[in-house]
C-alpha positions as CSV (number, residue, x, y, z in Angstrom):
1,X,0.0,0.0,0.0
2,X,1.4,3.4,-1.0
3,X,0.6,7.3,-0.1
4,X,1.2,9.8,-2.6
5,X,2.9,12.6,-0.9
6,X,2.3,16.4,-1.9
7,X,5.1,17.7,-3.7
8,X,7.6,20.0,-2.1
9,X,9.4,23.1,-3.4
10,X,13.4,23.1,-4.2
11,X,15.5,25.9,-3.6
12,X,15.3,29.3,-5.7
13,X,17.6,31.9,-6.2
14,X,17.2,35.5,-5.1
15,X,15.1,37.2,-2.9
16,X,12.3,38.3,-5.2
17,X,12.0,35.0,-7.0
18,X,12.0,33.3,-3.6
19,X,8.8,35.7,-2.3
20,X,6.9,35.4,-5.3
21,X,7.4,31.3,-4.9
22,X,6.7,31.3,-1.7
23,X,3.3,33.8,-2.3
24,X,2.4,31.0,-5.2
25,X,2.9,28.1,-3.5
26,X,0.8,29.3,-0.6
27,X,-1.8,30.5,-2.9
28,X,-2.0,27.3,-4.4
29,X,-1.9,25.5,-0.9
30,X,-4.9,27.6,-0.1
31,X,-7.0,27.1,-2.8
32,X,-6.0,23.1,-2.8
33,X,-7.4,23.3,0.9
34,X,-10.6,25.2,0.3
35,X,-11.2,23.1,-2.7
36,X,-12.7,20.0,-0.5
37,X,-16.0,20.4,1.5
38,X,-17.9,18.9,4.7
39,X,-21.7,19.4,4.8
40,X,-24.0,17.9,7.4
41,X,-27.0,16.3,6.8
42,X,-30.1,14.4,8.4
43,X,-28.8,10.9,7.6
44,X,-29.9,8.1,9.6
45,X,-27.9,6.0,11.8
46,X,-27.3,2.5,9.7
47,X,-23.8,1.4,11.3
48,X,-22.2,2.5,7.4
49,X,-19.5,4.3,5.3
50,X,-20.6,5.1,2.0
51,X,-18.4,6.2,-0.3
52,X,-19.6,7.6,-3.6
53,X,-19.1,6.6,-6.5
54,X,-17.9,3.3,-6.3
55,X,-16.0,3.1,-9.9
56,X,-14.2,5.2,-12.1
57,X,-13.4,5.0,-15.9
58,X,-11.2,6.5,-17.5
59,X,-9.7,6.7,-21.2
60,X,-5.7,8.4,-20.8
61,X,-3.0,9.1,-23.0
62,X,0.3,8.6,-22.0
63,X,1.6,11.9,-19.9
64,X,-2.3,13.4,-19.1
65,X,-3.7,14.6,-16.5
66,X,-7.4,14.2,-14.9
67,X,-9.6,15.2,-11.9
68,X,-12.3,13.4,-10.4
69,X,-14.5,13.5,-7.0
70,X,-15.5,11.4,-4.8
71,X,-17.9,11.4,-1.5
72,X,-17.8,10.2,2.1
73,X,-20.6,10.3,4.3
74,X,-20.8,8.7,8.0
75,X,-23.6,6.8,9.3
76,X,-21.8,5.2,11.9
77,X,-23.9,7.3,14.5
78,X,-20.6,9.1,15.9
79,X,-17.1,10.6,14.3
80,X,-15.0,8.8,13.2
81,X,-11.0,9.2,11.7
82,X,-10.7,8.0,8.2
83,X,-7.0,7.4,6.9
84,X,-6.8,7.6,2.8
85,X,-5.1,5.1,0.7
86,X,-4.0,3.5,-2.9
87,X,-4.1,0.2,-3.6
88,X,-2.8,-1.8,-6.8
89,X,-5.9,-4.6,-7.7
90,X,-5.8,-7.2,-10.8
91,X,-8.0,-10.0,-11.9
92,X,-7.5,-13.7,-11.5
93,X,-7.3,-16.8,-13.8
94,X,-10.4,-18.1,-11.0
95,X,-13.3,-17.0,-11.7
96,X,-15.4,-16.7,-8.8
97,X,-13.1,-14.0,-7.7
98,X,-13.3,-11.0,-9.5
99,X,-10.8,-8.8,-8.2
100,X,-7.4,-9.5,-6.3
101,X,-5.6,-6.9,-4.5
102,X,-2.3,-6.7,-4.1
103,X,-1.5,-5.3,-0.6
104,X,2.2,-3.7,-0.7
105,X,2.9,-5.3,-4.0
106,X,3.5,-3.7,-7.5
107,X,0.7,-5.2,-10.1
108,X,2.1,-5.1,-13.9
109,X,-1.5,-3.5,-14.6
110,X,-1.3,-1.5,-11.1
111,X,-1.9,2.4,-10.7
112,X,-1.7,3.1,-7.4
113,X,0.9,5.6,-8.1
114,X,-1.3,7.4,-10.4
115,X,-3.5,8.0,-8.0
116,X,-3.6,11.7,-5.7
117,X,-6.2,12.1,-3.2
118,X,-7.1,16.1,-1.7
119,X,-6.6,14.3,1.8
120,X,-5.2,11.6,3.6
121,X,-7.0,11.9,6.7
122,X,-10.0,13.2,7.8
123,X,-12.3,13.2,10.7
124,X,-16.7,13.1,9.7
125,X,-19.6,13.5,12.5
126,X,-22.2,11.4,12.3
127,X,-24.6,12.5,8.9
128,X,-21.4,14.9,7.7
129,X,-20.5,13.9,4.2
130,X,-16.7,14.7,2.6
131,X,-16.5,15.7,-1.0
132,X,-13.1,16.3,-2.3
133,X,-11.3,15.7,-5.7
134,X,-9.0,12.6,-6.4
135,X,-6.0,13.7,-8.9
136,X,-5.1,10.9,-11.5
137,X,-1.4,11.4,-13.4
138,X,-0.7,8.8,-15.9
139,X,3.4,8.6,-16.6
140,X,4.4,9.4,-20.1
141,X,5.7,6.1,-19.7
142,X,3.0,3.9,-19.3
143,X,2.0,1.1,-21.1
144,X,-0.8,0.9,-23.3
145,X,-3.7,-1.1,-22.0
146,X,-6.0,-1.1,-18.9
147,X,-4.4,-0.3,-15.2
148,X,-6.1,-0.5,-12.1
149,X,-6.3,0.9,-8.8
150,X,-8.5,1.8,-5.3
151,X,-8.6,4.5,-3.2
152,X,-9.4,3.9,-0.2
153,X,-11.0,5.0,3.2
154,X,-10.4,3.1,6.3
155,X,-11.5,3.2,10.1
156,X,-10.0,1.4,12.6
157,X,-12.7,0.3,15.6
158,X,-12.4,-1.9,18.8
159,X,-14.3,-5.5,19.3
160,X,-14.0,-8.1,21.5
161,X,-13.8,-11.7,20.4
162,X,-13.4,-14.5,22.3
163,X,-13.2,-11.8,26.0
164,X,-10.1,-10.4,24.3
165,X,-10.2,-6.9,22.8
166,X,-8.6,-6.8,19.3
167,X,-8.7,-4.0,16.2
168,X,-10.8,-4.1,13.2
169,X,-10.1,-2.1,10.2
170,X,-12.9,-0.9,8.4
171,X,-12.9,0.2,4.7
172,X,-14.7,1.0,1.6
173,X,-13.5,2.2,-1.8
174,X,-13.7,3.7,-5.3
175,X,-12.2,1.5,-8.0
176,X,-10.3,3.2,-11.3
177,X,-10.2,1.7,-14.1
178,X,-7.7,3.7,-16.3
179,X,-7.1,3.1,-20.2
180,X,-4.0,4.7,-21.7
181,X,-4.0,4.5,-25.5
182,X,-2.1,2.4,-27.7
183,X,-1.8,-0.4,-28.9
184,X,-5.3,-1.7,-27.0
185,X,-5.7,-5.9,-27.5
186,X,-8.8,-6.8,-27.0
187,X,-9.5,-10.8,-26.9
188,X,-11.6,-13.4,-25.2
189,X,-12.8,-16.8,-25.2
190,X,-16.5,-17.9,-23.9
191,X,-16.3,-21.0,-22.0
192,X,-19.4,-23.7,-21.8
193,X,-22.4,-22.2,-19.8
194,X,-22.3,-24.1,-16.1
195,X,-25.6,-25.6,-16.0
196,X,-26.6,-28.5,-13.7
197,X,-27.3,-31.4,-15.9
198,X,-30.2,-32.6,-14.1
199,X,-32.9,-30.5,-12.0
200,X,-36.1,-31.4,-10.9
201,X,-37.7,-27.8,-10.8
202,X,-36.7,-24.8,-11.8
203,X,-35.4,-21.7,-11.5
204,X,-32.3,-23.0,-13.4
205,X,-29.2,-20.9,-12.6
206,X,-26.6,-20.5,-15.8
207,X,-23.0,-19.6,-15.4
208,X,-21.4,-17.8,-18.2
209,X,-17.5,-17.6,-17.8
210,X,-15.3,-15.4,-19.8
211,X,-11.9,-15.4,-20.5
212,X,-10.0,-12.4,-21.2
213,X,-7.0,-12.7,-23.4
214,X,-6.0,-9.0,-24.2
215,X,-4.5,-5.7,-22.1
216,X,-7.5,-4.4,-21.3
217,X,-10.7,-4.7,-19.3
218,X,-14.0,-6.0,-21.5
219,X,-17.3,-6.5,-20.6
220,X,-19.0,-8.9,-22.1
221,X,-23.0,-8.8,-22.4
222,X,-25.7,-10.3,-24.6
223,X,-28.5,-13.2,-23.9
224,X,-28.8,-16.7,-23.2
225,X,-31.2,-18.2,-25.2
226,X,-32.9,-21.2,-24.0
227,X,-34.6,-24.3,-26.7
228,X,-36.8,-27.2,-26.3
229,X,-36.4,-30.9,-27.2
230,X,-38.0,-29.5,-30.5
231,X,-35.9,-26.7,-31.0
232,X,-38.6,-23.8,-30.2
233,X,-37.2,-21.1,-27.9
234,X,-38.8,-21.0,-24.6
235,X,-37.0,-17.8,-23.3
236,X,-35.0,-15.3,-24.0
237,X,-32.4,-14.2,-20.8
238,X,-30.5,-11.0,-21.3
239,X,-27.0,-10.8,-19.7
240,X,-26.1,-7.1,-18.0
241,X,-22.5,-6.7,-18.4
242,X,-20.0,-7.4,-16.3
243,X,-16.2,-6.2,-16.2
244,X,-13.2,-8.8,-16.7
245,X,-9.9,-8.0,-16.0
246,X,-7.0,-8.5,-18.3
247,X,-5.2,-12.0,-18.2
248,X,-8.2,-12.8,-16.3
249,X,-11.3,-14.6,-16.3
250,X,-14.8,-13.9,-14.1
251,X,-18.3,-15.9,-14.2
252,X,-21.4,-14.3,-14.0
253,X,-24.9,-16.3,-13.3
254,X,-28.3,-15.7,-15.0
255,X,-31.7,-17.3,-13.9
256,X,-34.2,-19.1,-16.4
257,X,-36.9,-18.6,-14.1
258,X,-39.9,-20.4,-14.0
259,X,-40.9,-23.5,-11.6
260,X,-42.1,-26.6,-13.8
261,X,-40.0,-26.9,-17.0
262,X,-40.0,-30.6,-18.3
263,X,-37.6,-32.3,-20.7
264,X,-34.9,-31.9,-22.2
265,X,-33.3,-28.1,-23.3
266,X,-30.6,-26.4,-25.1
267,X,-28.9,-23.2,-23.5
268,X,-26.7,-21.3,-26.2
269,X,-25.2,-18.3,-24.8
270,X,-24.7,-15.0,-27.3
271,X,-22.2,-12.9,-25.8
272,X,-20.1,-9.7,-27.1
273,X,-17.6,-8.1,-26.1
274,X,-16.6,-5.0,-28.2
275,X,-18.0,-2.8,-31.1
276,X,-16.0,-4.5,-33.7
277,X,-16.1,-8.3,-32.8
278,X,-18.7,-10.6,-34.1
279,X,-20.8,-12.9,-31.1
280,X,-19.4,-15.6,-29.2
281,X,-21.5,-18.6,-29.5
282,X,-21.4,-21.6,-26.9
283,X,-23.6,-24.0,-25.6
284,X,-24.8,-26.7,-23.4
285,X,-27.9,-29.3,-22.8
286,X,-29.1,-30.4,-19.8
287,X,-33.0,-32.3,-18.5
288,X,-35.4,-30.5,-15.9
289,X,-37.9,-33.0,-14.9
290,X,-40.1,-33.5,-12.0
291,X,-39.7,-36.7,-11.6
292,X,-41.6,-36.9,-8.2
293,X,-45.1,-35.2,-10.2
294,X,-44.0,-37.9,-13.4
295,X,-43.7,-41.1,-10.5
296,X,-47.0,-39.9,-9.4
297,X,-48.8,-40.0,-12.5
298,X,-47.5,-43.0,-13.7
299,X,-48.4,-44.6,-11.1
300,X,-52.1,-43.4,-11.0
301,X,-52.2,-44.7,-14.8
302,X,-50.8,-48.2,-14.0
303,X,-52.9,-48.3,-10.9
304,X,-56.2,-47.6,-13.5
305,X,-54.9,-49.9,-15.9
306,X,-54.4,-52.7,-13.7
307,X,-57.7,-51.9,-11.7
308,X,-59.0,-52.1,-15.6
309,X,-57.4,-55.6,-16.6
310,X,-59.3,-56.7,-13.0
311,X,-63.0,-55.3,-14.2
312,X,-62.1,-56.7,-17.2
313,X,-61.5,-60.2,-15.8
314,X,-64.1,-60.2,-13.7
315,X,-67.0,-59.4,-15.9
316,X,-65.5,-62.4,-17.9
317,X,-65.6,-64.5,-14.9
318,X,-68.7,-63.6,-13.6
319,X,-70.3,-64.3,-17.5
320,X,-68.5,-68.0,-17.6
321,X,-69.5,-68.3,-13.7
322,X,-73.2,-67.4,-14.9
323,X,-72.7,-69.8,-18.1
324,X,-71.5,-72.2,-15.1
325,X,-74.3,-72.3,-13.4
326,X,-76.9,-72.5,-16.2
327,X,-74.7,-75.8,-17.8
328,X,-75.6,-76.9,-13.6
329,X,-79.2,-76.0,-14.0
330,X,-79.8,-78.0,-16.7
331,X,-77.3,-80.8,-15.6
332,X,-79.9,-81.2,-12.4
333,X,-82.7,-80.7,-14.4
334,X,-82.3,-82.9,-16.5
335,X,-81.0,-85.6,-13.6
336,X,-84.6,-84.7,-11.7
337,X,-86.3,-85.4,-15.1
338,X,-85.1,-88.7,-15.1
339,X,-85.8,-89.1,-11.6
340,X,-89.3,-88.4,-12.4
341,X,-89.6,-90.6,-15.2
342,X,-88.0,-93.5,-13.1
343,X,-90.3,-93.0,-10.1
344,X,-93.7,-92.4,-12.3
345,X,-92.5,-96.1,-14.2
346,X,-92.6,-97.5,-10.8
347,X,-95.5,-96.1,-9.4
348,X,-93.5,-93.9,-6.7
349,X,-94.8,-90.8,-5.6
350,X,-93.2,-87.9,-7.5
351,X,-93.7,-84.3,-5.0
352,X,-89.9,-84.5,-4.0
353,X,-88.9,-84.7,-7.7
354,X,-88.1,-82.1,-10.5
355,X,-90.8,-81.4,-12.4
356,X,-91.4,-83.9,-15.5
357,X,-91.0,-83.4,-19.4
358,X,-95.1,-83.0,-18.9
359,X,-94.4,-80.0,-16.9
360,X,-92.4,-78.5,-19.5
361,X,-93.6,-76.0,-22.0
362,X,-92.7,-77.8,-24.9
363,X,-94.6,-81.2,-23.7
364,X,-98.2,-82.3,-25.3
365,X,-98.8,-83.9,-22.0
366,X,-101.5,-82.1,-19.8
367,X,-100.5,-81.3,-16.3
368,X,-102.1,-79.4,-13.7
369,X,-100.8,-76.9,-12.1
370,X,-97.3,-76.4,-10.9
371,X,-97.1,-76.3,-6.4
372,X,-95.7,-73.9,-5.1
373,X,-92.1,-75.5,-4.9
374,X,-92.3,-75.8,-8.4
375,X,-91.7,-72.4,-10.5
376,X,-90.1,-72.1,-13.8
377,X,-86.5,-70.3,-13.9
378,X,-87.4,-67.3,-15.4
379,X,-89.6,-66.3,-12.2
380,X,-86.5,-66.6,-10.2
381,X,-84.1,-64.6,-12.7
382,X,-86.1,-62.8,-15.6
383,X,-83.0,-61.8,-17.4
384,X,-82.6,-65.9,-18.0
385,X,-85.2,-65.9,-20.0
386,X,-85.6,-69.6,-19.3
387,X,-88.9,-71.6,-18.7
388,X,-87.8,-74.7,-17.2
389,X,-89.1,-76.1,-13.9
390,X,-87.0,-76.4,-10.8
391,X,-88.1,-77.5,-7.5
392,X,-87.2,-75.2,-4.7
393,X,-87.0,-77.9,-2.4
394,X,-84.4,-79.6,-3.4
395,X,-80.9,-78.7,-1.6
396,X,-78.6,-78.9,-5.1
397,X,-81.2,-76.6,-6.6
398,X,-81.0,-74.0,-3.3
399,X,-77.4,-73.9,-3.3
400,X,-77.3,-73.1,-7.3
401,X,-79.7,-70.3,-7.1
402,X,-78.6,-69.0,-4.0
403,X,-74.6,-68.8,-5.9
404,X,-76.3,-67.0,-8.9
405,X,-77.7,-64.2,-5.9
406,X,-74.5,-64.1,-5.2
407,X,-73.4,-63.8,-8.9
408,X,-76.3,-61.0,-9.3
409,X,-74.4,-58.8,-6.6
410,X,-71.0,-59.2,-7.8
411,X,-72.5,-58.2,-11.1
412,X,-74.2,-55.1,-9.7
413,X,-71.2,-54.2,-8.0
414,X,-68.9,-54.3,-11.1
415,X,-71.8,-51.9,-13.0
416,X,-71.3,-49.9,-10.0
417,X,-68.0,-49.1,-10.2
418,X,-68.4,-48.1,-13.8
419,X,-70.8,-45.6,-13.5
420,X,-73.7,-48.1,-14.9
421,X,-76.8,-47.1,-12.8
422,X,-78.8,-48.6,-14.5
423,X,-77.7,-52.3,-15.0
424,X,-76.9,-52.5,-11.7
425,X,-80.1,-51.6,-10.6
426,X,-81.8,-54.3,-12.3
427,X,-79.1,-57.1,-11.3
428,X,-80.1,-55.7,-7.7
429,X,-84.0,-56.0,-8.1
430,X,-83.5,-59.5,-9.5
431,X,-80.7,-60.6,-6.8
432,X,-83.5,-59.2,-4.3
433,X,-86.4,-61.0,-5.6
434,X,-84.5,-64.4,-5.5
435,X,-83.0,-64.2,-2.2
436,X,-86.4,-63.5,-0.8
437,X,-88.1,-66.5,-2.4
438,X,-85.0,-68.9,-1.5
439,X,-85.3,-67.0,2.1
440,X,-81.9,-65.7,2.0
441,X,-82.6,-62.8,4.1
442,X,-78.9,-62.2,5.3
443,X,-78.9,-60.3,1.7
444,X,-81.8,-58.6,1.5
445,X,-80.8,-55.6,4.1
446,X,-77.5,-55.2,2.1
447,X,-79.3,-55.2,-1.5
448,X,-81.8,-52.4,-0.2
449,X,-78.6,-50.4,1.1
450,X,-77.3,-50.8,-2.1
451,X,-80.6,-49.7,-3.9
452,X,-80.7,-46.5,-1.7
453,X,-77.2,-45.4,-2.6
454,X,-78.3,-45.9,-6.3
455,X,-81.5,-43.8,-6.0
C-alpha cells in the first residue's frame, strides 16, 4: 500500500524570485485546501460508510492529467477518523473471484501511483458527508492497455472476540479503471455455460464464464437463449455486463426462471464483447424433470390400468361363472327329469322330484298346475329368459340359485363401479327377488342399502 505525498518546493535563487514562490505556492496551498468540503445532513444512523461513486473509468494518454470527485458520508452514529489510501488490484485466472488486490505489491497492470487524493486523513460527525477531488497522473511512460487501482478509506474500531479486545479495520473504496492509449488488445474466449445437468424444478441458474486474453478490461454482455427438445425457444435471458480483468477470467450467473419446466433443453449463450467483434457462441444441454409429479402420474395410470385388466377379468368370470351355473341348471334338471320318469315307471310318488318333461312348455302332456315349490327359472331370474321347472325344495337346486344371488351382486357391484346405474339396478332387483323367495334374508338388508345409494 502506498501514499502519494504532496510535492515539495526546491531551492530558488534570489530574494524576489524566492517571495513570489513562496506567495504562489501558498496561494495554491490555499486554494488546494478550500477546494474539498464537509456538509452535514439528516442521515440516519445504519452502522455505514458510503463512499460515492464506487467506480471510475477513464480513457488516458500517456503523460495526461485528470480530476475526479469522490464522496464520504458517516452513518456510523458518531465521528470517526478515516485514513486515505492507494491500492494496486488485478484480476484472476479463477473466476469466482473477480478482483485480487495486491496489498504492498506492485501489479504489472497497477496504478496506485497514479493516484492523488485532496486528503489523507479526515475526521466526519455522524450525517457529515466529505467531497473532495482525487487527482489521477498517468506517466508518459505507461503502457498501453488497462491499469487499475482503489482509493481507499479506512477506520479502525475496537471489538472483543473471544473476551479479548482486538482491532478491526474498516474500509470502503472507489475502484479506477484507467485506459492509456495504444496499442489496446482486445480478446476473449467464452467458456461452456455451467448448467446442472439434471434439475427437478426450476429456476435453473446458468454460469457464463469469460476469459480475457487482451491488455484491457471488456465487458462482455448479450442473452442466453434457452430451446426445447423440439428446438422452439422458450426464453430469452438478457445478460447485463460485467467487467473482466486483463489476463483474467470472471463468471457471471443468469436465472431461467420459472418452476415446472419438463424435458430436455438447449442453453446457447450469445455474448459480445466490443464494437468491432462478431458474437461468441457456446452451448450446453441439460433435463429439468419432475420426476416426483412424473412417479406420481404414472403410477395413477398403472394403478387404472391394472384396476381395468381386474373389471375386465371379472366381468369375464362372472359371465363363464353365470354360463356355469346354467350348464348346472340344466345338468340337475335334467337328472330330476329322469328321476321323475324313473319313479312315475314305478308307481312312486313324484312331489320331492323335479318337475317332469309333462311340466315342461314344450310337452303335449296335460298337467295341472305347478305347487308352489315348483316355479319355472325365469320367475326366479327374468333376465334368464328360461322356462324350465325347478323344485325349490331340493338342496342342489337351493345352493345353485342362492350362488347365482351371489353372482347377481357381484354383477351389480362391477356396474357400479363403472358408472352403470342402471344395469346395476336391475341385477339388484332380481338378486332381491331371488333371495327373498329362496329365504336368503342375510342379503336382502345389504341389497336395499345398495338400492338406496343408487336412488
Amino acid at each position: 500500500m502506498r501514499n502519494s505525498q504532496p510535492n515539495t518546493i526546491k531551492g530558488f535563487t534570489g530574494p524576489a524570485v524566492f517571495m513570489l514562490a513562496l506567495l504562489l505556492f501558498l496561494a495554491l496551498g490555499a486554494a488546494s485546501a478550500a477546494a474539498y468540503t464537509v456538509e452535514k445532513n439528516d442521515d440516519q444512523v445504519t452502522g455505514q460508510i458510503v463512499i460515492s461513486p464506487t467506480k471510475i473509468e477513464l480513457n488516458m494518454d500517456p503523460g495526461d492529467r485528470a480530476t475526479r470527485e469522490i464522496s464520504l458520508t458517516n452513518r456510523t452514529g458518531g465521528p470517526v477518523t478515516f485514513q486515505f489510501s492507494t491500492e494496486d488490484f488485478e484480476g484472476s485466472k479463477d473466476p469466482a473471484k473477480a478482483t485480487v488486490f495486491t496489498g504492498e505489491t506492485d501489479s504489472p497492470w497497477g496504478a496506485s501511483d497514479w493516484i492523488e487524493p485532496e486528503l489523507y486523513s479526515v475526521v466526519l460527525a455522524q450525517g457529515e458527508t466529505l467531497t473532495m477531488s482525487v487527482k489521477v497522473r498517468v506517466p508518459p511512460t505507461a503502457e498501453p492497455g488497462g491499469h487499475y487501482a482503489a482509493l481507499f478509506a479506512s477506520r479502525t474500531i475496537d471489538q472483543v472476540e473471544d473476551g479479548a479486545a482486538i482491532k478491526v479495520t474498516e474500509r470502503v473504496g472507489t475502484l479506477f479503471l484507467i485506459t492509456v492509449s495504444g496499442n489496446i488488445i482486445a480478446d476473449g474466449t467464452l467458456d461452456k455455460p455451467e448448467v446442472k445437468l439434471f434439475s427437478e424444478y426450476g429456476p435453473v441458474d446458468i454460469g457464463l464464464v469469460f476469459n480475457n486474453n487482451g491488455n484491457v478490461h471488456v465487458k462482455p454482455t448479450g442473452k442466453v437463449v434457452i430451446r426445447n427438445m423440439f428446438g422452439q425457444t422458450v426464453a430469452d435471458i438478457p445478460v447485463e455486463e460485467w467487467v473482466v480483468l486483463p489476463e483474467s477470467s470472471r463468471r457471471t450467473v443468469v436465472e431461467w426462471s420459472g418452476k415446472y419446466h419438463f424435458g430436455r433443453y438447449t442453453a446457447t449463450a450469445e455474448i459480445g464483447y466490443s464494437e468491432d467483434r462478431s458474437l461468441l457462441l457456446s452451448q450446453t444441454s441439460f433435463w429439468v424433470i419432475p420426476w416426483k409429479i412424473v412417479l406420481a402420474v404414472l403410477t395413477g395410470l398403472l394403478a387404472i390400468l391394472i384396476f381395468a385388466i381386474l373389471i375386465r377379468k371379472r366381468s369375464t368370470g362372472d359371465k363363464e361363472t353365470r354360463s356355469q351355473l346354467e350348464a348346472e341348471l340344466e345338468r340337475l334338471r335334467a337328472e330330476k327329469a329322469g328321476q321323475y320318469a324313473a319313479a312315475q315307471a314305478h308307481g312312486a310318488p313324484t312331489d320331492a322330484v323335479m318337475g317332469t318333461p309333462s311340466t315342461m312348455p314344450d310337452s303335449n302332456l296335460g298337467q295341472p298346475a305347478l305347487p308352489e315349490t315348483r316355479v319355472a327359472l325365469n320367475e326366479i331370474f327374468p333376465s334368464m329368459n328360461d322356462t324350465r321347472v325347478v323344485d325349490l325344495n331340493d338342496p342342489d337346486t337351493i345352493k345353485l340359485v342362492r350362488e347365482m344371488v351371489y353372482s347377481q351382486l357381484d354383477m351389480a357391484r362391477m356396474h357400479i363401479k363403472e358408472g352403470h346405474a342402471t344395469e346395476a339396478r336391475s341385477n339388484l332387483l332380481e338378486a332381491r327377488a331371488a333371495a327373498q323367495r329362496i329365504g336368503l334374508l342375510s342379503e336382502i338388508g345389504p341389497i336395499d342399502d345398495m338400492l338406496k345409494y343408487l336412488s
